[in-house]
C-alpha positions in Angstrom: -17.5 -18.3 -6.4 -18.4 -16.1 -3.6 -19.2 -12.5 -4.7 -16.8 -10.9 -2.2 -13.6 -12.6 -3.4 -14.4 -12.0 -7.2 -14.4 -8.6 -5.9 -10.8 -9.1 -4.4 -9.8 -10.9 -7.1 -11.0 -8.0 -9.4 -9.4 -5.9 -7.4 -5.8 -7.5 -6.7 -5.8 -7.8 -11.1 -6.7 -4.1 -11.1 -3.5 -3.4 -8.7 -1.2 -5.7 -10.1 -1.5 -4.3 -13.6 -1.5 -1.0 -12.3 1.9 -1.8 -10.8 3.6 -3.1 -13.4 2.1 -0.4 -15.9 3.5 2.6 -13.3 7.1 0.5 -13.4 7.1 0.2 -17.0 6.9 3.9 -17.4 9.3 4.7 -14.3 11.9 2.2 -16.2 11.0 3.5 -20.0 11.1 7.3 -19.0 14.1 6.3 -16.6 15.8 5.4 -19.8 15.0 7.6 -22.1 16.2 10.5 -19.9 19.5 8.5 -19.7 19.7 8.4 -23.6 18.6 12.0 -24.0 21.2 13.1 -21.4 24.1 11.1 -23.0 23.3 11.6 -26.8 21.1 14.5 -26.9 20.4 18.0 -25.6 18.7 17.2 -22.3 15.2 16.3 -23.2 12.0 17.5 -22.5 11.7 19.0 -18.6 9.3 18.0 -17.5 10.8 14.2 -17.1 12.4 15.3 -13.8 9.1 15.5 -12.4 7.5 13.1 -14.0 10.1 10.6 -12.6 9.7 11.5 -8.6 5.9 11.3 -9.6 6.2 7.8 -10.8 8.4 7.0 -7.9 6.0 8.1 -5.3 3.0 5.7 -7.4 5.0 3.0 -7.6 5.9 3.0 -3.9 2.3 3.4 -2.8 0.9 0.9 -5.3 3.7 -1.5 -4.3 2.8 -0.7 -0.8 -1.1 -1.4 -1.6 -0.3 -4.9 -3.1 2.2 -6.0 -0.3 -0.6 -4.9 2.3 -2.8 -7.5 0.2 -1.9 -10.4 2.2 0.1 -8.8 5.0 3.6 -8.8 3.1 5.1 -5.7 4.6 8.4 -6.2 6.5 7.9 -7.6 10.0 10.2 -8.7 12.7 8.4 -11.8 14.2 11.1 -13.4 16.4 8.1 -13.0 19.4 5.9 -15.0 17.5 7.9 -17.8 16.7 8.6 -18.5 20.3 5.5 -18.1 21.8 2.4 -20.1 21.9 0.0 -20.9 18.8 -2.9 -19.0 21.0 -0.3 -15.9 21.5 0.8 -15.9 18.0 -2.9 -15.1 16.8 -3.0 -12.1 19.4 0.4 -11.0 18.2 -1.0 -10.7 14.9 -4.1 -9.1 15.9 -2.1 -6.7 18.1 0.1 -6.3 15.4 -2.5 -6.0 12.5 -4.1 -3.2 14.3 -1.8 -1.0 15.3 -0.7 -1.1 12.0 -4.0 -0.3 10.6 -3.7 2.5 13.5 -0.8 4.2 12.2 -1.7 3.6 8.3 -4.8 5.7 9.1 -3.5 8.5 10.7 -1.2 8.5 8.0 -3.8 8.4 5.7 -5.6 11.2 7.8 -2.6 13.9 7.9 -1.8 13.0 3.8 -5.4 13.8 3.8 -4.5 17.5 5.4 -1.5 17.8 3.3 -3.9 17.3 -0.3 -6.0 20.0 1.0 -3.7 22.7 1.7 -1.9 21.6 -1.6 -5.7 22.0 -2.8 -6.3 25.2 -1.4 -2.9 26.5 -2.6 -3.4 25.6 -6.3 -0.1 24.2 -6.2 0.8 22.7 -10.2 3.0 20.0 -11.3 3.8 19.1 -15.0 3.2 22.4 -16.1 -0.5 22.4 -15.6 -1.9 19.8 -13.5 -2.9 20.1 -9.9 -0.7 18.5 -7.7 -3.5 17.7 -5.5 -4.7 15.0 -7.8 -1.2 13.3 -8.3 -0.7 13.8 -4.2 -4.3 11.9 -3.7 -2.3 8.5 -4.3 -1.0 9.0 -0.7 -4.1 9.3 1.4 -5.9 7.1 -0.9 -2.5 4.5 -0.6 -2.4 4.6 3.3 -6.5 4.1 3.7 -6.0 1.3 1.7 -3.2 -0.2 4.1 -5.3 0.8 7.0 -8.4 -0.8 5.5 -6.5 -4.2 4.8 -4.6 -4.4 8.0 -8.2 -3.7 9.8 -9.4 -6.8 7.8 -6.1 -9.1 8.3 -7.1 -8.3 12.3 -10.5 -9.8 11.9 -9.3 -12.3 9.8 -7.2 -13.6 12.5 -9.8 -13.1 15.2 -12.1 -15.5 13.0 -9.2 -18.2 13.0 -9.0 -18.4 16.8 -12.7 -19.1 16.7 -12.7 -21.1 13.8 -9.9 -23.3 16.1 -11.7 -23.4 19.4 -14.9 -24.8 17.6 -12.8 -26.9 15.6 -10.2 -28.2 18.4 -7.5 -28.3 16.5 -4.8 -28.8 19.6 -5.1 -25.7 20.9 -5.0 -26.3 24.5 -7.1 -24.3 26.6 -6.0 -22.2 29.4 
C-alpha cells in the first residue's frame, strides 16, 4: 500500500477514536452531573466547564472527520442539473472557497489563541485556555487543508476523464 494513504488511514483511526473518546466523556460527565444534581449536592465545579470544553472538541473533531471526505452540509441542487464537465468545476469552485473561508477562520482563531495567550487567561482552575482554544485554529486548518486537497482531487478527475474519454463530450 501506498505510503501516503497508510498515512490517511493512520490518521482517519487517530480522529475517529479521538471522536468517540471526546463523546464518551461529554455523555459520561453529561451524566454524572445530571446524577450529582438530582441526588447529590451539586458536584464538583469544575464540570460546567469541562462540559462547554468537551462541546467545543467534539464539534471541531466532528468537523475534522466530516471534512475527511467532503461530508459537510451542501446544497447541490446546481450540480445536479448541470453538466458532468460543470459539476467538476462546481466542486472545485466549491472546494476552494471553502478551504478559503476555513483558513481565514483558522487565521483569526489563530489571533484569538494569542491574545488569550498573551492574557494568561485559565480554565479548569489552572490550565491555560490557550491550549484547550488551540483545537480551533488547529480544527479549521485542518478543514482548509482538506478542502484544498478535495479541489485538486477533483481537478485530477477532469484530467483523469479527458485522457480516459469516458463520454465527456468536448466543448
Amino acid at each position: 500500500m501506498h505510503p501516503i494513504r497508510v498515512i490517511g488511514r493512520t490518521v482517519a483511526h487517530v480522529e475517529n477514536a479521538l471522536l468517540v473518546a471526546l463523546l464518551a466523556s461529554l455523555i459520561g460527565l453529561g451524566t454524572f452531573q445530571i446524577v450529582v444534581r438530582n441526588f447529590g449536592s451539586g458536584g464538583p465545579a469544575w464540570t460546567e466547564e469541562l462540559v462547554r470544553i468537551l462541546v467545543l472538541w467534539v464539534a471541531m473533531a466532528g468537523a475534522m472527520v466530516a471534512s475527511r471526505n467532503a461530508k459537510h452540509i451542501s446544497i447541490d441542487l446546481v450540480s445536479r442539473l448541470v453538466p458532468p464537465r460543470a459539476r467538476h468545476a462546481i466542486a472545485i469552485l466549491s472546494s476552494l472557497f471553502t478551504a478559503a473561508v476555513a483558513a481565514l477562520i483558522a487565521y483569526y482563531c489563530l489571533e484569538f489563541v494569542k491574545i488569550e495567550y498573551e492574557f494568561g487567561s485559565m480554565v479548569l482552575d489552572g490550565v491555560d485556555a490557550w491550549i484547550v482554544q488551540m483545537i480551533m485554529p488547529l480544527g479549521f486548518g485542518v478543514i482548509a487543508a482538506r478542502y484544498l486537497c478535495h479541489a485538486v482531487s477533483e481537478a485530477f478527475a477532469i484530467f483523469k476523464e479527458q485522457e480516459h474519454g469516458d463520454g465527456v463530450a468536448d466543448t
